[in-house]
C-alpha positions in Angstrom: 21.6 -3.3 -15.7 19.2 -0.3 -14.7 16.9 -0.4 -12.5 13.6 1.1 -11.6 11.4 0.5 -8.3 7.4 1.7 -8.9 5.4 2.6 -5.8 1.9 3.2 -4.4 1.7 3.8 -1.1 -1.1 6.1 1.0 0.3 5.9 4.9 4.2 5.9 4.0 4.9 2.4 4.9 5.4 1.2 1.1 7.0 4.1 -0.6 9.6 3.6 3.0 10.1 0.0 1.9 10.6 1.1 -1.9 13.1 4.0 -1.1 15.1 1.2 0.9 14.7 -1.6 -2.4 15.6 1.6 -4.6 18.8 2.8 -2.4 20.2 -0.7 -2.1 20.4 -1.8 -5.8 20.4 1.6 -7.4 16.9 2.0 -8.7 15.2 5.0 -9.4 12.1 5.7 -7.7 8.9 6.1 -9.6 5.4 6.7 -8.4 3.0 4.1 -9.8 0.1 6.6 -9.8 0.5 9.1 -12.7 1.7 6.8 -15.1 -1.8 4.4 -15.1 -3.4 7.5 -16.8 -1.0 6.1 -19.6 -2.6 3.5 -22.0 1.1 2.2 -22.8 3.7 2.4 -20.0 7.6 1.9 -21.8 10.4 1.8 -19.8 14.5 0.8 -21.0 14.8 -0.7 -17.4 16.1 -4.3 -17.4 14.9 -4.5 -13.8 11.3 -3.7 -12.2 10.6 -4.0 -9.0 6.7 -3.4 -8.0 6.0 -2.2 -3.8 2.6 -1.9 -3.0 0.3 -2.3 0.0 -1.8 -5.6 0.4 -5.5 -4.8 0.0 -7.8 -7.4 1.0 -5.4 -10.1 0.7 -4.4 -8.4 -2.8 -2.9 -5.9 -4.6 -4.7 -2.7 -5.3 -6.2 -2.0 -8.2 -4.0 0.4 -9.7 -1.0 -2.0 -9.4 -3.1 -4.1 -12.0 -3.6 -1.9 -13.7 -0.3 -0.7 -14.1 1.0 -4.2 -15.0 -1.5 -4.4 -17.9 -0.2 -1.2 -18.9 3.1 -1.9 -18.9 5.2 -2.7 -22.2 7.8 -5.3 -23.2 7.0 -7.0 -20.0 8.4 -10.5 -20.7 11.9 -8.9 -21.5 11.7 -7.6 -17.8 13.0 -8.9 -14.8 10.2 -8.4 -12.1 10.3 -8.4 -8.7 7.5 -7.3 -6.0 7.4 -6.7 -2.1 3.8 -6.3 -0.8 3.3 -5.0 2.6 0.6 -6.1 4.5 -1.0 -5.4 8.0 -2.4 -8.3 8.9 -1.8 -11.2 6.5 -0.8 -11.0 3.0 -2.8 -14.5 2.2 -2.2 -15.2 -1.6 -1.1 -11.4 -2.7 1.8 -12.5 -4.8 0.0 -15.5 -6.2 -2.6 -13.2 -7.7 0.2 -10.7 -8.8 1.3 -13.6 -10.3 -1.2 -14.4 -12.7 -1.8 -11.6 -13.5 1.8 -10.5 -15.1 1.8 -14.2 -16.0 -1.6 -13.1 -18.5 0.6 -10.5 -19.6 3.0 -12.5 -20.6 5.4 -11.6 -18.2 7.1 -13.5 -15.2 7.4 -12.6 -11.9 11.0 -13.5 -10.3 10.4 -13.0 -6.9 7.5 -12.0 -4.9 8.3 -10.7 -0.8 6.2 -9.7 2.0 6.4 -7.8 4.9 4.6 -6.6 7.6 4.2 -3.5 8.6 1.6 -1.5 10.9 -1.5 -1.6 9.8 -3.3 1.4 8.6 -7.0 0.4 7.3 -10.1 0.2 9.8 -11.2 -2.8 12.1 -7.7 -3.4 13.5 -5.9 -2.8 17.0 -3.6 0.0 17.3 0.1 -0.7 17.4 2.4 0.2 19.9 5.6 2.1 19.0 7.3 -1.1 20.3 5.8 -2.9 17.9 6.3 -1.0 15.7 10.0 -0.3 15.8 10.1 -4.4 15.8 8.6 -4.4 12.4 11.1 -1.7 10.9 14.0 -3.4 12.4 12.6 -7.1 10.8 12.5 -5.2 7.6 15.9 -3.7 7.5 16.7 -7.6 8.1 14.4 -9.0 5.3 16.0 -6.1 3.3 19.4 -7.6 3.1 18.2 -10.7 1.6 15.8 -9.1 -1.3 18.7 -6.7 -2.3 21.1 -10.5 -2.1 18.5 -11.9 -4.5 17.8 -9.3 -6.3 21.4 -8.0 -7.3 21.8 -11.8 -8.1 18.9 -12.0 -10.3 17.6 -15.0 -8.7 14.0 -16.4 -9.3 11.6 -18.3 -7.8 10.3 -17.3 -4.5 6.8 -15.8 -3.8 6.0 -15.3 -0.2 2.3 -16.8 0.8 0.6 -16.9 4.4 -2.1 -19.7 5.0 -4.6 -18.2 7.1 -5.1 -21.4 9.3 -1.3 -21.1 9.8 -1.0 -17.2 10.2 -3.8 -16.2 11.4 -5.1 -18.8 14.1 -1.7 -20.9 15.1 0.0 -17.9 15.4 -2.3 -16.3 17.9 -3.2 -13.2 15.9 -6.5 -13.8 15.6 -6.5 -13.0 20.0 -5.4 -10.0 19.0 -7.5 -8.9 16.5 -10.6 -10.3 17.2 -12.0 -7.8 19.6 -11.4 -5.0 16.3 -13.3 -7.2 13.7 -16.6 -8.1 15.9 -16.5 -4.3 16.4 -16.2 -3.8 12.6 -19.3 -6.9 12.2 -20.8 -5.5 14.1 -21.0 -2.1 12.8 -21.1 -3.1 9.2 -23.8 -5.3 10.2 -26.3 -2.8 12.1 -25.4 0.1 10.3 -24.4 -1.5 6.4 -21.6 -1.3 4.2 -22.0 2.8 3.0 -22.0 4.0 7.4 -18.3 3.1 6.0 -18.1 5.9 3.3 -15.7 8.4 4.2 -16.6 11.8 5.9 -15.4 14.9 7.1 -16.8 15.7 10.7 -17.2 19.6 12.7 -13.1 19.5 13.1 -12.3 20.1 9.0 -11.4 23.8 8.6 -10.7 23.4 5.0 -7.3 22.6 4.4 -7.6 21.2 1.6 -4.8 18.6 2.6 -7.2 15.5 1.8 -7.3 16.3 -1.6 -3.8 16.7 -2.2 -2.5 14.1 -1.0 -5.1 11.7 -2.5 -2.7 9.9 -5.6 -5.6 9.2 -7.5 -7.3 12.2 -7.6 -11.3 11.4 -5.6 -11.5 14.1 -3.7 -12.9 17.7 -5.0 -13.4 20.5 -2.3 -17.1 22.0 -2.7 -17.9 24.8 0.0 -14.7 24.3 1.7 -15.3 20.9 2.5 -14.4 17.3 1.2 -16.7 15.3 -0.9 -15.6 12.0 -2.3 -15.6 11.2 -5.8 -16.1 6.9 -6.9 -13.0 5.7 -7.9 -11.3 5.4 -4.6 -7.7 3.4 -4.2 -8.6 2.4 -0.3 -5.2 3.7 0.8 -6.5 5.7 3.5 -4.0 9.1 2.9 -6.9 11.3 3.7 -7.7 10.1 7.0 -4.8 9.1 8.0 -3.1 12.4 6.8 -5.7 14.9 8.3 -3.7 17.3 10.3 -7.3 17.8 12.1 -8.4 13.7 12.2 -11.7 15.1 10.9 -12.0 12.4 8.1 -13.9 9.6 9.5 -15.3 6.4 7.9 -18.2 6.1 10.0 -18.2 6.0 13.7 -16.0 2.8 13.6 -13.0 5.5 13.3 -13.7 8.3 15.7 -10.8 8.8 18.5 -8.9 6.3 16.3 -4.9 6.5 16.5 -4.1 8.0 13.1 -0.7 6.2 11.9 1.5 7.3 9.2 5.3 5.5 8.6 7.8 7.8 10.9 10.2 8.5 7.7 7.9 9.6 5.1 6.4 13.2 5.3 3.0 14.4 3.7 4.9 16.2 0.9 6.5 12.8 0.0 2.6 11.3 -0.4 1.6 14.4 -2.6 4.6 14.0 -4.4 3.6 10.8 -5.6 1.2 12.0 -8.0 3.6 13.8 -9.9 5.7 11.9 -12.5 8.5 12.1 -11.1 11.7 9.6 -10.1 14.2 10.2 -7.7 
């Protein structure tokens, strides 16, 4: 049965997960990015599996968008892994529905964490973060068992009662979210739009690597279009840290997964499979 594992990704951390899902049961690799331009997406794959990164306790957009898109979808086998930051809340439950509306089922539905990369968190130590990698090359073995074995029925939820306050995390990010109240509350919601400060030289890099095309360079500088995917490439990905959003993210630790390289994200907006 072939196999093909679709991607969006902005820091690295899902297309890393997706080139482990894709090596393990023989998938190709396809970036979800360039195909939603599509109005029909068609595919002979007997298998779909669907990594993204959880956006507000949800899947982005453009992973929507791509399942509405998507033909033939109740003679699929589906699949999804969502990786999250800081808690994945009802992600797969809302991915659910929504192939569900399409007439489609989902089979299985995974999370995992991995560092985070949005605003209004702490940073991550490398410690940390080699601890996520190696629990994912764990919780790898068991989606590629159930996967291989066609199984259905699981789809991975965190209560946020649970997660987020017995498990201790909210200690940890508490300090990072009054700072983000804070500042969203003195200074409103746009202090957040995205910026380039003194340090841009240009490059060009930002709107490159941005998979859904939102950034235009006018006089050698950034400028932000409205249909933004929230996957933070461009200021994570600024070989100068110049792109800001707000003050909230000046001196903050840029993060990027360790195994993907910048060529890898502007690859992704090519249609390509690997």
């Amino acid at each position: 049965m072939s196999t093909e594992i679709y991607y969006f990704s902005g820091t690295g951390n899902s297309l890393s997960v997706a080139r482990d899902i894709a090596e393990t049961t023989n998938g190709k690799l396809i970036p979800v990015a360039p195909l939603v331009k599509q109005e029909t997406i068609s595919t002979n794959a007997e298998v779909i599996g669907i990594v993204f990164p959880v956006h507000d306790f949800k899947p982005p957009d453009i992973i929507l968008k791509f399942i509405r898109r998507l033909s033939e979808i109740d003679s699929k086998y589906l699949f999804a892994v969502g990786t999250y930051g800081v808690m994945p809340f009802n992600a797969m439950k809302i991915l659910d529905k929504e192939i569900r509306d399409c007439r489609g089922t989902l089979s299985l539905g995974f999370v995992v964490q991995m560092p985070h990369n949005a605003i209004g968190y702490r940073t991550i130590s490398i410690d940390e973060q080699n601890k996520m990698f190696r629990n994912w090359k764990k919780k790898l073995e068991v989606i590629t068992e159930y996967v291989n074995s066609r199984k259905v029925g699981i789809l991975e939820t965190r209560s946020i009662l649970f997660h987020f306050v017995f498990s201790g995390l909210v200690f940890k990010v508490l300090p990072s979210l009054l700072a983000l109240a804070w500042h969203v509350t003195t200074k409103g919601w746009k202090s957040l739009a995205f910026i380039s400060d003194e340090k841009c030289d240009g490059c060009g890099i930002c709107m490159r690597i941005c998979p859904v095309d939102n950034i235009e360079m006018i006089d050698n500088r950034p400028s932000w279009s409205n249909h933004c995917a929230m996957c933070f490439a461009c200021l994570q990905w600024c070989p100068k840290e110049s792109i800001q959003a707000g003050s909230i993210t000046v001196n903050m630790k840029r993060y990027h997964h360790p195994n993907v390289k910048i060529s890898d994200i502007m690859k992704q907006k090519e249609f390509v499979s690997y």
